[in-house]
VMD Tcl script that draws the C-alpha trace (Angstrom):
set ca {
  {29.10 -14.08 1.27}
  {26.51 -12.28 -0.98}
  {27.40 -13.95 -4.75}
  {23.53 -14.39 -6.36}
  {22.86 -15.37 -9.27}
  {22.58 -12.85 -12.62}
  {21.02 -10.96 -12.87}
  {21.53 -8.85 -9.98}
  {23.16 -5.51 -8.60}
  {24.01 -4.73 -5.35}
  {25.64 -0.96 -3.33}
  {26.85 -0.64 -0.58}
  {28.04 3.12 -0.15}
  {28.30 6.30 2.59}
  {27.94 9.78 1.71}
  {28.53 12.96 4.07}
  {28.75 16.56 3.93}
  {30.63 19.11 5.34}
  {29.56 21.17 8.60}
  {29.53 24.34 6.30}
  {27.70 22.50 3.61}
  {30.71 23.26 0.83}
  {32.18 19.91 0.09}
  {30.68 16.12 0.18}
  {31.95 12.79 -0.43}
  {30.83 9.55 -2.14}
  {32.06 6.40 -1.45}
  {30.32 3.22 -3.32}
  {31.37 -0.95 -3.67}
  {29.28 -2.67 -6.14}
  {28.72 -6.07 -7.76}
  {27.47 -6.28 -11.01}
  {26.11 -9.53 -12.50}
  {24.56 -9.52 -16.33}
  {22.26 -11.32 -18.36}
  {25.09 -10.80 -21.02}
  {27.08 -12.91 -18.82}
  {29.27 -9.67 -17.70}
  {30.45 -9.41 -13.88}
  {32.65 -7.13 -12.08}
  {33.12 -5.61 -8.80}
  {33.60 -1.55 -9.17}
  {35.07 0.98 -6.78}
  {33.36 4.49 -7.03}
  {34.41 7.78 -5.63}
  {33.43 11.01 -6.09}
  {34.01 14.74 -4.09}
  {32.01 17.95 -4.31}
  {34.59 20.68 -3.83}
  {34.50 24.28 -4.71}
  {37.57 23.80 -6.57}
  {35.68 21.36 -8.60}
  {33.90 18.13 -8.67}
  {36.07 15.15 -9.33}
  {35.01 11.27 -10.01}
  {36.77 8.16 -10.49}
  {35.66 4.27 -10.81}
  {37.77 1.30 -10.60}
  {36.71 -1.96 -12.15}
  {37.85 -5.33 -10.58}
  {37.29 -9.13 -11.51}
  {34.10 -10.53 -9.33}
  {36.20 -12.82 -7.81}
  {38.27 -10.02 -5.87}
  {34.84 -8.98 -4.43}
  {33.19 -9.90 -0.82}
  {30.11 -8.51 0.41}
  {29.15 -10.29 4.08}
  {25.62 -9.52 5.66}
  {26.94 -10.56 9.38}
  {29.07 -8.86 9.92}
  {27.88 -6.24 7.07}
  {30.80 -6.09 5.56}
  {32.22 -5.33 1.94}
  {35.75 -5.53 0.66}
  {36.92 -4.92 -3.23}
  {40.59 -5.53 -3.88}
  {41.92 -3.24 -1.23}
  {39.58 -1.36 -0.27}
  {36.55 -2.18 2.28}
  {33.60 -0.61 3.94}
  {31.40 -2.00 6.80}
  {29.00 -0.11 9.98}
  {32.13 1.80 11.15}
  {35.10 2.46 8.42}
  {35.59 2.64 5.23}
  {39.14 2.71 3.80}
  {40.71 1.98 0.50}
  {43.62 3.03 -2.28}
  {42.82 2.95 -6.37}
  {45.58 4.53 -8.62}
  {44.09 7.89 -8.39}
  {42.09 7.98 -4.71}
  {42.88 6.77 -1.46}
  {40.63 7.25 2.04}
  {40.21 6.43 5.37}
  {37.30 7.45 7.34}
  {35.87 6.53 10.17}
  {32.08 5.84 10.95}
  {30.36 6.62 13.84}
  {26.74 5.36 13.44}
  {24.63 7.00 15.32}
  {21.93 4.71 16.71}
  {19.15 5.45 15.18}
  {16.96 3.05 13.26}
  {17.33 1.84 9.90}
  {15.22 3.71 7.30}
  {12.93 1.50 5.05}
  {11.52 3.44 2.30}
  {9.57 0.22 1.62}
  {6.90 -1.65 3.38}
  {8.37 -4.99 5.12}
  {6.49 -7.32 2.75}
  {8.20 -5.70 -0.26}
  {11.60 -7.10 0.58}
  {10.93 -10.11 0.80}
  {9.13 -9.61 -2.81}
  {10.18 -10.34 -6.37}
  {8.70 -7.05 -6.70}
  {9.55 -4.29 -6.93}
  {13.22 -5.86 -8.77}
  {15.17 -2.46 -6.97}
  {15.38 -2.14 -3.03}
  {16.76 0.55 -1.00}
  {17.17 0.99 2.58}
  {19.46 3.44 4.93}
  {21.22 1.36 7.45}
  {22.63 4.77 9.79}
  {20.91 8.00 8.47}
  {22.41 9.97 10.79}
  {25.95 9.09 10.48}
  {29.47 10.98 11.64}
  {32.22 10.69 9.35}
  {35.54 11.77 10.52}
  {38.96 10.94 8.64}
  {41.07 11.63 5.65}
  {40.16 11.17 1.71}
  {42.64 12.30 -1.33}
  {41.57 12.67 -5.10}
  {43.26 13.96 -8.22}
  {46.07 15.28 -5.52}
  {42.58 17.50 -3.68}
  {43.25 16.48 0.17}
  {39.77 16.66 1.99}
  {39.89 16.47 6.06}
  {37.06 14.65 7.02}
  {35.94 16.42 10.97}
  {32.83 15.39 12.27}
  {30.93 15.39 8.67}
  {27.18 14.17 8.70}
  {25.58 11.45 6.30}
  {24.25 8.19 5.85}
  {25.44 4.34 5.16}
  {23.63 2.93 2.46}
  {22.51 -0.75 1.15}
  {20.99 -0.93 -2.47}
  {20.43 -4.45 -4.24}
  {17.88 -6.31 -6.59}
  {17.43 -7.62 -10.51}
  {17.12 -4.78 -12.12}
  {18.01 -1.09 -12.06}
  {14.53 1.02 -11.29}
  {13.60 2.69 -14.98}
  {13.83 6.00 -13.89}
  {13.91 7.94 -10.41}
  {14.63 10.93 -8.65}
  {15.73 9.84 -5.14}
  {16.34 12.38 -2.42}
  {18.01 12.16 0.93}
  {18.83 14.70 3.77}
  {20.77 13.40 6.80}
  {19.72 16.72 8.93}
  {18.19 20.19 8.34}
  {19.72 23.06 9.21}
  {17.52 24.19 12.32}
  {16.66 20.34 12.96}
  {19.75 18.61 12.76}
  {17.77 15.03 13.92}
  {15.24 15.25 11.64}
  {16.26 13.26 8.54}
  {13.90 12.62 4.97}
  {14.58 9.82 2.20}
  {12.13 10.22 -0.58}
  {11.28 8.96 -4.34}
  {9.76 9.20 -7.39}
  {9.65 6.32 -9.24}
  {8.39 4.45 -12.38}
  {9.29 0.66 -12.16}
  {7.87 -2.11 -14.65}
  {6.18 -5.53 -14.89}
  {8.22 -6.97 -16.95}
  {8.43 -4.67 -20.35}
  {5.60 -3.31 -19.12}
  {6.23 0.51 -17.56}
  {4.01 1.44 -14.73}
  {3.20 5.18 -13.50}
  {5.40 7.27 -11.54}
  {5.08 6.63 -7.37}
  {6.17 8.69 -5.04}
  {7.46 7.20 -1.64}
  {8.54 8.90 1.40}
  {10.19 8.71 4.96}
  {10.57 11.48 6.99}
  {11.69 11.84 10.27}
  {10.86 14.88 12.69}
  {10.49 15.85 16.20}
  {10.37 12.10 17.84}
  {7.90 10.86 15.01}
  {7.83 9.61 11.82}
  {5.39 10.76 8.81}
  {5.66 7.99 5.66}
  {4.67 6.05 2.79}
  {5.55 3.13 1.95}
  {3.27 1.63 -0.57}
  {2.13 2.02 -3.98}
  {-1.64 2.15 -2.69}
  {-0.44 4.70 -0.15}
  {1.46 6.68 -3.18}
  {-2.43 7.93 -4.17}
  {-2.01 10.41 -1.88}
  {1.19 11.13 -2.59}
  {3.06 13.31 -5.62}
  {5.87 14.39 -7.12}
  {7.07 15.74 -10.53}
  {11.06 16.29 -11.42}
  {13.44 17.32 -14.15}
  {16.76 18.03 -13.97}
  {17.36 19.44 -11.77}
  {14.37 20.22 -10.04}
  {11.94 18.25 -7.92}
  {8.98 19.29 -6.29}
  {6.20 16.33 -3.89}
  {4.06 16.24 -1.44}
  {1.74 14.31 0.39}
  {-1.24 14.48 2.37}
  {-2.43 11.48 4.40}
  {-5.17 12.02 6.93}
  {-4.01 15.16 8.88}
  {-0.69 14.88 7.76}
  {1.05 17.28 5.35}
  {4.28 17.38 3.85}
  {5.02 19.67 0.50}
  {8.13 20.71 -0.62}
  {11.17 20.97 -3.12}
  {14.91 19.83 -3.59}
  {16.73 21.73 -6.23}
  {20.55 22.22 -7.38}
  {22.83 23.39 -10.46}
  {23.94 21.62 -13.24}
  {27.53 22.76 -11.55}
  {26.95 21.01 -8.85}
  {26.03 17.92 -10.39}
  {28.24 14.98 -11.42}
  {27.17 12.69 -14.37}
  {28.02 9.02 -14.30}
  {27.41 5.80 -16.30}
  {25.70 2.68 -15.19}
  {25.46 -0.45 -16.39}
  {22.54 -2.32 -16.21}
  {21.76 -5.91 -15.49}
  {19.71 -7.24 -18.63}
  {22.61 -4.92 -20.71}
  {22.68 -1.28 -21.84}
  {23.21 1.73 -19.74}
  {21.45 4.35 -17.59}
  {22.74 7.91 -17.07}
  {22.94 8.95 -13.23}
  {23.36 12.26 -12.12}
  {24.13 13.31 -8.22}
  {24.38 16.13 -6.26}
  {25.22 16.28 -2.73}
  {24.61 19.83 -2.52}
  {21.09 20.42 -3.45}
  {18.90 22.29 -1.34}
  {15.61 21.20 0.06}
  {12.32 23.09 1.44}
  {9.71 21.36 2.74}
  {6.59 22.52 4.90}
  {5.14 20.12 7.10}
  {1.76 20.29 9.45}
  {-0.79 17.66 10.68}
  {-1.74 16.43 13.79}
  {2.28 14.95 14.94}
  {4.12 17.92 14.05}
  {3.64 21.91 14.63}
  {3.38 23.71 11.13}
  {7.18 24.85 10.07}
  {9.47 25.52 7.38}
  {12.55 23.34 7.09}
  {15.79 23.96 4.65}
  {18.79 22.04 4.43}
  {21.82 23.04 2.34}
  {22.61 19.00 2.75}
  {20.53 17.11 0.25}
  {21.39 14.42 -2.04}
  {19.32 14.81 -5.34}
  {19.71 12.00 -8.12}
  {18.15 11.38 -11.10}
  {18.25 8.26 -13.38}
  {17.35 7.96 -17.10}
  {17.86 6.48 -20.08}
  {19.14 9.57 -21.94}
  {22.60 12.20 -21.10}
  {21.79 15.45 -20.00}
  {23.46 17.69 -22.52}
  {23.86 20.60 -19.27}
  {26.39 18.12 -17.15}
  {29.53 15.99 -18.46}
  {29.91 12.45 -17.54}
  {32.58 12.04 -15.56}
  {32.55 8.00 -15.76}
}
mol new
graphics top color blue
foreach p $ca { graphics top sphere $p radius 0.5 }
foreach p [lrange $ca 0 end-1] q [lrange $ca 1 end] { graphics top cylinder $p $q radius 0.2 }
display resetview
């Protein structure tokens, strides 16, 4: 059973999309352990819908929490999510989806070394990135029927929240639904001591892989965001990627997170960005791809007057 020591964080969470592109879900268990001496396990859900966006977050004692890593399993009160389901009721949400994983490898935005590192305090990786969803999920009385919706399954854990990011993820373009891209911009810190922005990047396309996972190999990398637009590329030997994920304030919901050493951060998702990227190089032919399927998210320190928190 994962229980570390504070401080420490850890997600476990799937996200899909619709076939059509119109609605997404977001389904997250976390643990939360605080220098302040603050714990608790929280239940997050949140929907994309044209009829609007709706969000809700259920906080539980630590002690009603179990995260296993074999099986890869994590269960909050009554609710639970592990490689193929993830069901669960809170007073205002219930769901029950199945997961069909997909086979493909995990996705490692970092090198190897780095998780078994002190550093860098925040690590991501995507356990299925090409994920099928199918199943049933109810919010604020909006009924969604889950058929045959694509995404990911998720693992985030470490000490300490990154400063601020922009983190991207598609789980399929629209003319290349196998090619998948998890990408970020990041400034993390040496103890109070802030370190320039990196840019990090996975992407997946026509049987190979183009990346960079390193801070040495971020030199050749870039990427510059606000909210709520992104724009990176990278150029390593005769590989080129370059390209943009964007979205509306509409189409973003605003949440609250609490960090491990105390205060807050201010994230802000959207499952229904857009992306554009051009690629070329020596692996792949020279194309366009677009998906109506990203996942943009920023994370600062500061609200962004042009979208409500929801939570």
């Amino acid at each position: 059973m994962t229980i570390a020591q504070a401080p420490y964080y850890e997600s476990r969470f799937i996200r899909a999309n619709a076939p059509n592109a119109d609605r997404a879900l977001w389904v997250r268990e976390t643990l939360l352990l605080t220098t302040t001496g603050a714990t608790s396990a929280d239940v997050w859900v949140m929907v994309f819908d044209p009829s609007g966006h709706h969000a809700v977050k259920q906080q539980y004692p630590i002690d009603d929490a179990v995260f296993d890593r074999d099986p890869w399993t994590a269960r909050i009160a009554n609710t639970s999510l592990d490689d193929t389901a993830a069901a669960g009721a809170l007073p205002t949400a219930t769901w029950e989806l199945s997961i069909s994983p997909g086979g493909h490898d995990p996705v490692r935005v970092l090198a190897d070394h780095a998780y078994q590192r002190r550093f860098p305090p925040a690590k991501t990786m995507v356990r299925h990135p090409l994920a099928r969803f199918d199943g049933r999920l109810e919010i604020a009385d909006r009924v969604l029927d889950v058929d045959d919706w694509t995404g990911s399954v998720n693992h985030n854990w470490g000490t300490r929240h990154t400063p601020a990011y922009a983190y991207g993820q598609v789980c399929g373009f629209d003319d290349a639904p196998d090619s998948t891209l998890e990408i970020i911009t990041a400034r993390t810190a040496l103890g109070p001591v802030a370190l320039p922005g990196a840019t990090l990047f996975v992407f997946r396309h026509a049987g190979q892989e183009f990346a960079v996972r390193s801070i040495r190999g971020s030199l050749q990398t870039h990427g510059r965001y606000a909210p709520f637009r992104w724009t990176f590329g990278a150029r390593v030997g005769e590989q080129m990627i370059q390209g943009e994920i964007t979205t509306e304030p509409a189409d973003v919901i605003g949440l609250t997170y609490a960090d491990t050493h105390g205060g807050v951060k201010y994230c802000y998702n959207s499952s229904l960005a857009h992306c554009r990227i051009q690629v070329a190089g020596k692996a792949f032919e020279r194309s366009e791809l677009v998906s109506r399927r990203a996942m943009f998210e920023i994370l600062t320190d500061a609200p962004v007057d042009s979208v409500p928190l929801l939570v």
